[in-house]
C-alpha positions in Angstrom: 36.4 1.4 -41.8 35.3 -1.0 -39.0 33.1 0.7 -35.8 35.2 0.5 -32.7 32.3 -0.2 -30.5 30.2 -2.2 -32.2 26.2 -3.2 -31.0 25.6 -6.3 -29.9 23.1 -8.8 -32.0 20.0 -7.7 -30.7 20.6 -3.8 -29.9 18.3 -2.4 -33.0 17.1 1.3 -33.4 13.9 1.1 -31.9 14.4 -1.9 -29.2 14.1 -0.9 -25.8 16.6 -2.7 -23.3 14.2 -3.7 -20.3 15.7 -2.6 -16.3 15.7 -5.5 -14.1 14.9 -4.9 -10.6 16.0 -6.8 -7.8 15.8 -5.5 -4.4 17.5 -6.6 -1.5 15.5 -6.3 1.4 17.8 -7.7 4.3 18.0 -4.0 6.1 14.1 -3.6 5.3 12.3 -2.8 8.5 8.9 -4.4 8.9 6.3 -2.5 11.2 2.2 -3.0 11.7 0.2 -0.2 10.8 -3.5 0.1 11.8 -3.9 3.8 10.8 -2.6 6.0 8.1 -3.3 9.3 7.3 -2.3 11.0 4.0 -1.1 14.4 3.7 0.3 16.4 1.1 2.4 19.8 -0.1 2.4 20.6 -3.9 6.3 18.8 -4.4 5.4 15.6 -2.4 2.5 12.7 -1.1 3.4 11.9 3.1 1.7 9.0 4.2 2.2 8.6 8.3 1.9 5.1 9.9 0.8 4.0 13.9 -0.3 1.8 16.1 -3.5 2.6 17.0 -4.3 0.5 20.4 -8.5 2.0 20.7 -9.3 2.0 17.1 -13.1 1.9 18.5 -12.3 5.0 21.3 -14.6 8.0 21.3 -13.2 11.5 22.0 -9.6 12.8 21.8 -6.8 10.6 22.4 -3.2 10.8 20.9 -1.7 8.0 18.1 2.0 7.9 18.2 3.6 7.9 14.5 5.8 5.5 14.2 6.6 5.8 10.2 6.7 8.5 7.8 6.8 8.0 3.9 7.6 10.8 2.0 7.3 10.3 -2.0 6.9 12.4 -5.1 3.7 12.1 -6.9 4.6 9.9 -9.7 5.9 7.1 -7.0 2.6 8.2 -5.7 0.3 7.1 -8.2 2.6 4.0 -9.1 1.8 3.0 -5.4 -1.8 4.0 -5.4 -2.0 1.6 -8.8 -0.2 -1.3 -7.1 -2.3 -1.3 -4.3 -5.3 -1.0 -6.2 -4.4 -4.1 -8.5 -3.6 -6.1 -5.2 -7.1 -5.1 -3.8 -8.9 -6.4 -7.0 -7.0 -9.9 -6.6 -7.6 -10.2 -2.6 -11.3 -9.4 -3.6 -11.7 -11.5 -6.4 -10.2 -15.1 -4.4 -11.6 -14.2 -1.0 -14.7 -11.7 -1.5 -15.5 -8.0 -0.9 -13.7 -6.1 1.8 -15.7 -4.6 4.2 -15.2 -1.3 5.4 -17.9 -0.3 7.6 -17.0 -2.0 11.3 -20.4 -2.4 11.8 -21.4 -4.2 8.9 -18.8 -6.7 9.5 -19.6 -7.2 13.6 -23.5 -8.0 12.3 -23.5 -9.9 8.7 -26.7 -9.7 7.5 -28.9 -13.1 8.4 -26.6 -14.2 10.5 -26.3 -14.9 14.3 -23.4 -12.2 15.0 -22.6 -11.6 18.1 -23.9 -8.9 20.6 -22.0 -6.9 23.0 -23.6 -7.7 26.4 -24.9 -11.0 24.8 -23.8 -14.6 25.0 
């Protein structure tokens, strides 16, 4: 007796069928972020977004958040992952990324530039 629904060619036991992705960003919406800050409950990873306009300001002052992106951990640690391959690249064509403010206003040996000075 002939199978009603039979497999195609290359549908073996054992092959996995690879999902193709294509996303359609025309609703996306694009924001700048200067400042995140990562929080976290024991179901899900919330990473708020702002503007920060005085990165450099001393004492209190209020950041407006302007984006909130709530994920499970597993999309979590997929993000984390991406963004840590995407670091190594950026590093590896244009050079370590330096965190400390300070350290990139004065570069060692060179002729930075002072505040006050000119």
């Amino acid at each position: 007796m002939a199978e009603q629904n039979p497999k195609p060619a290359g549908d073996q036991p054992g092959q996995q069928e690879k999902a193709e992705v294509v996303l359609n960003d025309r609703n996306a919406h694009a924001a700048y972020a200067n400042f995140a800050r990562v929080t976290a409950t024991p179901e899900e990873v919330i990473v708020d977004f702002a503007l920060n306009p005085n990165p450099f300001q001393t004492g209190r002052h209020e950041v407006n958040v302007s984006q909130r992106l709530i994920m499970n951990f597993y999309t979590a640690k997929r993000l984390a992952s991406a963004l840590a391959m995407t670091l190594q690249r950026h590093e590896a064509t244009f050079g370590p990324i330096e965190l400390d403010v300070r350290r990139r206003a004065h570069p060692q040996g060179g002729g930075a530039f002072t505040p006050g000075t000119r």
